[in-house]
Structure formats: C-alpha cells, structure tokens
N, C-alpha and C positions, 0 to 999 in steps of 0.2 A: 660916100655917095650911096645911096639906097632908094630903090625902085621895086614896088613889090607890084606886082600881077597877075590876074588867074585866068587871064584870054587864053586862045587857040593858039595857031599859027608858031611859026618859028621862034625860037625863045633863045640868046646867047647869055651867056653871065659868065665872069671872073674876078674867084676868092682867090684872097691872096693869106695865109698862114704866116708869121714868121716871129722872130724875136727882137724886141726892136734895140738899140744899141746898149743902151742901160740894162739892159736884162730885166726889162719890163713885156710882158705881155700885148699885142699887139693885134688885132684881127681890122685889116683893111675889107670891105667890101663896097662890090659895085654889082647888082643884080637888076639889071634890066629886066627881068622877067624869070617867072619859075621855070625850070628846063627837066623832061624829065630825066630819073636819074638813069645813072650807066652802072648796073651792078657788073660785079667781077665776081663769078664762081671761083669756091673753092676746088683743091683739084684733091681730091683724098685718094685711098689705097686699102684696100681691102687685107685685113690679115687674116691671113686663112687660118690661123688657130683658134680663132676667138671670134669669127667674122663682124667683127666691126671694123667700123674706117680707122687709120690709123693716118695721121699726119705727115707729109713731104713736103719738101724743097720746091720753094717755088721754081716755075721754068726757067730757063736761062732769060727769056726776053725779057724777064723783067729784072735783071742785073741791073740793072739803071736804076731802078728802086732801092733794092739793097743797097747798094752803094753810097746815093744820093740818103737817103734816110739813117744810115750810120753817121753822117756829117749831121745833118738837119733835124731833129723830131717832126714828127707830123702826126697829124690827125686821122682816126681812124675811126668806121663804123663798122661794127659785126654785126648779125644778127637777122632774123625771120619778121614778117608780119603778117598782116591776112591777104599781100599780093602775091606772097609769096609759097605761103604754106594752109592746110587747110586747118578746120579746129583742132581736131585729134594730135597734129603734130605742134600745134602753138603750147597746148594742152601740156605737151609732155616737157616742153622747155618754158615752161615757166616757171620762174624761181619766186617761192613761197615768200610773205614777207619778214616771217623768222628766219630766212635761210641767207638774204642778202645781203645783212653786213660781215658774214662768216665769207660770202662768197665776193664779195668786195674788198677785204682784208686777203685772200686767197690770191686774189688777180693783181693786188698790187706790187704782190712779192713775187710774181713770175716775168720769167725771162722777157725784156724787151719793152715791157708796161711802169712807164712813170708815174701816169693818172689814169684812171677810170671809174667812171659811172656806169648803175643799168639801169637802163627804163624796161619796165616789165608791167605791162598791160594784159588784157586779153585781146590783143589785137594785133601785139607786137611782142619782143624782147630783145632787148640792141644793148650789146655794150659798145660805150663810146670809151675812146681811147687816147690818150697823149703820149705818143709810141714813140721810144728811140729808134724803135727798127720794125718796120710794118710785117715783114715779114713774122719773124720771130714773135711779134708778138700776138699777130694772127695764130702760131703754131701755140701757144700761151693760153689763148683761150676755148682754143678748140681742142686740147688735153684738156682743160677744166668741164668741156661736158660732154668728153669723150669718159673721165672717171666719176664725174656727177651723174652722168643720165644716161652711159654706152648708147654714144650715139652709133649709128648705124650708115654705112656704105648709101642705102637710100635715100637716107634723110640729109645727106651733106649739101644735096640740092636746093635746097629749100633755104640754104642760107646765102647771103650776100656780104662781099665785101666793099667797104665806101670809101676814100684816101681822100686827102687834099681840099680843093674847093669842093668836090660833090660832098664830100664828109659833113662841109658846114652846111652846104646849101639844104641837104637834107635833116639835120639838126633844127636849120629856119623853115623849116616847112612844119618837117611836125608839132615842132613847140607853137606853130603859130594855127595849128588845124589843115591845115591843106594837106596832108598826107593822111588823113584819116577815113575812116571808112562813111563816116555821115563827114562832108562836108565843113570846115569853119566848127565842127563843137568844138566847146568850151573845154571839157576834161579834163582835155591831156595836156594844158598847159600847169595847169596844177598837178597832174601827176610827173611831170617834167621836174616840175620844183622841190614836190617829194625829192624825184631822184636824188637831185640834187645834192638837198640837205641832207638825207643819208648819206650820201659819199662824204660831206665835207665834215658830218660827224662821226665817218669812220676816219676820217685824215688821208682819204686816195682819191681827192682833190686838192688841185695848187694854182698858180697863177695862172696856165694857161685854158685849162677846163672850165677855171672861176672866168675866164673873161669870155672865152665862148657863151657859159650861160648865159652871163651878162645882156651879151650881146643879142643870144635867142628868145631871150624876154623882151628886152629893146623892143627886137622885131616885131613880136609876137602884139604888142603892145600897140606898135602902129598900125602894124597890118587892120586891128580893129577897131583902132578909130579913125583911122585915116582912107579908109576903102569900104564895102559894103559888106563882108564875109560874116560879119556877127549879126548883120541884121536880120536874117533868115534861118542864120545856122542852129541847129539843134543837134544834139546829142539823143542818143536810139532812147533812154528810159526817159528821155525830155520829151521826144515824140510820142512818145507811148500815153504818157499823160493827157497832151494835145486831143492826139483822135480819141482818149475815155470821155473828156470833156465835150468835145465837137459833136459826138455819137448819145452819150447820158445828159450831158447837161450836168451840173452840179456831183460831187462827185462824193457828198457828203453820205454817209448811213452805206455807202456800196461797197458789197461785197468784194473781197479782190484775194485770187489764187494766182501766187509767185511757183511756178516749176523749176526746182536751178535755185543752187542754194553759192551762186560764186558772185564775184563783184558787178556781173551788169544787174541782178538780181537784187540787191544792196543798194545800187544804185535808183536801179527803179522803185523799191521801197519807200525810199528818202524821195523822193519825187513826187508819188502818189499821196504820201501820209500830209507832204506839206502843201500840196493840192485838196486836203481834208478827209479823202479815204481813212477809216479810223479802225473798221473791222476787219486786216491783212491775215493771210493765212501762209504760213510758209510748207512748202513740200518739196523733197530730195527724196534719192532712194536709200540716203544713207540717215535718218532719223537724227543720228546724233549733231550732223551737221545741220540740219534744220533746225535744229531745237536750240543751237549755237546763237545761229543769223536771226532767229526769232527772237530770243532775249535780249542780243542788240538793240535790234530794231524797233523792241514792244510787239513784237508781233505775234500772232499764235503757229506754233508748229503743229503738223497735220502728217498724219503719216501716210508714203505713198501705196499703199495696200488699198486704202478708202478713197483714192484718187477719183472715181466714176463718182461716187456721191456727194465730193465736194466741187468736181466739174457742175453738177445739175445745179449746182445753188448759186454758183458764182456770177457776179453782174463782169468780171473781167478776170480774165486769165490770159498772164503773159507765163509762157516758157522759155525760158533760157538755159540750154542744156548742152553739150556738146553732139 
C-alpha cells in the first residue's frame, strides 16, 4: 500500500525491511505521508595525536541494535547534504567520478557492509547500505573518509545516520525530489540511477539494494504522475533559463558568462545552449578546468584575470562557485 504526500500537519508512516522466506528480497511499504526524518549523530573521539576523530563503540542503549542487526541485516544511510552541512564542507566530501568505483569496491570489502551505493551530488553524498551489522558498518565507512579525506572532530556533525524504515523512507523522497533543495526537480532521479548502475557494474549491489532501487523508482514514478510535484518543479539551471527568457525574451545571439566550472555549471550550460544561447563563455580560476568543461560543452573558455571585461559584455551571468 502506498500513499505519497507533501501537506503540513502530522505525518505517521511504517517501512517494513525483511527477507521473505524464499530468500527473496522483499520491501513492504505503507507511507501515509512524508515524515520528517529523525537523524542519529554520530558520536566520534578525538585523537590527540593526529587530531582527527577517530571512530567508537556505539553507546550501550543501542545494544538492542547490535544485537538485533547481527540476527537481521538492515538498511542503512550515511551521509551530509545541504541541511546538513554548508558548501565548503559538502565540497570536501565529494567523491570524484573517477574515484567511486575504487571507493565502491573499497566499502564493499569492509567490515559489516554486504551492499553499497553512493549518491554523490552537489548537494548531497550518502552511502546507502545493506548492513549486517549497523554498527560496524557505520565504523566501516567513517574509517573510509577518515583515511580518504582526515575527517575532522568538527566535521562529524554534519553527518547523519538513517536505519530501518527512515532509511527507505528517505531513499523515497530523494529519488522522488522531495528532499531536494528546489522542490520536485527532476535531476536526481537520474543521478540516483547513475548511482545505481555504477554500483551494479562494480558488483556491491545484490538483491536487496536491487529491490530498494526498484522500488524508489517505482515511487519516484508515481509520485509524478500521479500528484502535482512535476508540474511546477524545476531544477536551479532549469530556473535560470526560465527568468533569462521571461527577463530577454529569446535567447538566441545572447551573450552568456558561466562562473564555476563544476556540475551545476554544466548543467546550466546544457540548459541554456538547448534554450538557443550559442555564444557561452566559460570561466574558473583554474584555466585548465575551464578550458576542460568548455570543450565539452562547445563553449569558449575565458580566463578569470579578464573577468571585469567579460562582465560588461555579457547579456547573463550565472556564478556557481563555492
């Protein structure tokens, strides 16, 4: 049974995870309404030799976890987004898209982790998880960028842990847009799918993460034709088009200066060029990586030295920069 909704007011819901007797894959759901989510801080520990956090023992109250989760597998979400943490620190934990079948392949073989995928946005990065033991396998990922990225006593806050039904129900939100920073865009359910398909061609996807997906496309699917949320929603480089068009009118011969040479910048290129924009300028402070995203895209790189002179000329200038 499935009920999706984005009213106000009190909201109950209960996911049910399990294995069903055949040793098939199984995900019951009944979601009266979106709830928000309950995160769970991690609790780190400062090593005074090296000062970063170093990983501990969950507290005794959650023995009942441990315990129950050495019987059971479950479902697990790691991970930062933009409610959680600001640019600069999303910035630092994002995993490159040559770096994540190395690091996909990495987390499969650690302690406690049967499956896992990451989604990794500029908005987000979550590893999702088919965990024999929540515990451990949270200490699993957080040594993986504790020796990838020395995370920092700081920065442990900024991340969140998801178990059980919040696990999925936040899995069916984002894949479906409701946890996104604009509303219902489209994106991230194709960058959800990316995920995906990397994991299952690295092989640290199986039948229970396959049937989640399954299932968050499903949702993802209804939620927008069966309710309102696509009819309005836009994605920020979607918007950005919108008000050039609403503000110029036609968008053809117009000038356009990109700041930020990362993926919303890319994205907004592919937006603008296919809105008719045809004379695109790219500009970073790192030349080489303009000159990169420029060749992609057919665009011309600009170097930011001459930034003030290619300001005065421009009919639109979007910056995207940390």
């Amino acid at each position: 049974t499935l009920s999706v909704g984005a009213g106000g007011g009190k909201h109950s819901e209960r996911v049910i995870c399990r294995k069903a007797n055949r040793g098939d894959a199984r995900v019951d759901i009944v979601l009266p309404g979106p709830n928000p989510l309950y995160f769970k801080r991690l609790s780190p520990r400062r090593n005074a030799s090296s000062g970063l956090a170093s990983i501990v023992p969950l507290p005794k109250r959650n023995r009942f976890l441990q315990e129950r989760s050495a019987v059971e597998p479950t479902l697990a979400v790691i991970g930062l987004n933009f409610r959680t943490s600001p640019v600069a620190v999303r910035e630092r934990f994002w995993i490159s898209e040559a770096r994540r079948y190395d690091a996909l392949n990495q987390l499969v073989r650690s302690e406690g982790v049967e499956e896992v995928m990451v989604v990794t946005t500029c908005n987000r990065t979550e590893f999702i998880l088919w965990a024999s033991d929540v515990p451990t396998a949270a200490n699993s990922v957080l040594r993986f960028l504790t020796q990838e990225y020395q995370i920092k006593l700081c920065e442990w806050s900024h991340f969140y842990r998801l178990m059980d039904d919040v696990a999925l129900t936040h899995i069916l939100r984002v894949t479906s847009g409701l946890d996104s920073m604009v509303l219902g865009e489209p994106e991230i359910t194709g960058q959800v799918k990316q995920a995906w398909a990397l994991a299952q061609e690295a092989g640290t996807t199986g039948r229970f993460l396959d049937a989640v997906m399954q299932k968050a496309l499903t949702v993802s699917k209804r939620a927008r034709t069966e309710t309102a949320i696509g009819s309005s929603a836009v994605s920020v480089p979607y918007a950005t088009v919108e008000l050039s068009k609403s503000v110029l009118g036609e968008l053809t011969g117009r000038e356009v200066l990109l700041i930020g040479a990362g993926k919303m910048s890319e994205l907004t290129a592919h937006y603008l060029m296919k809105a008719g924009a045809s004379h695109v300028k790219m500009m970073n402070r790192t030349l080489a990586r303009a000159e990169e995203l420029a060749q992609k895209m057919g665009a011309t790189p600009v170097s930011f030295d001459d930034r003030l002179q290619h300001l005065k000329t421009a009919d639109i200038v979007v910056s995207s920069t940390a």
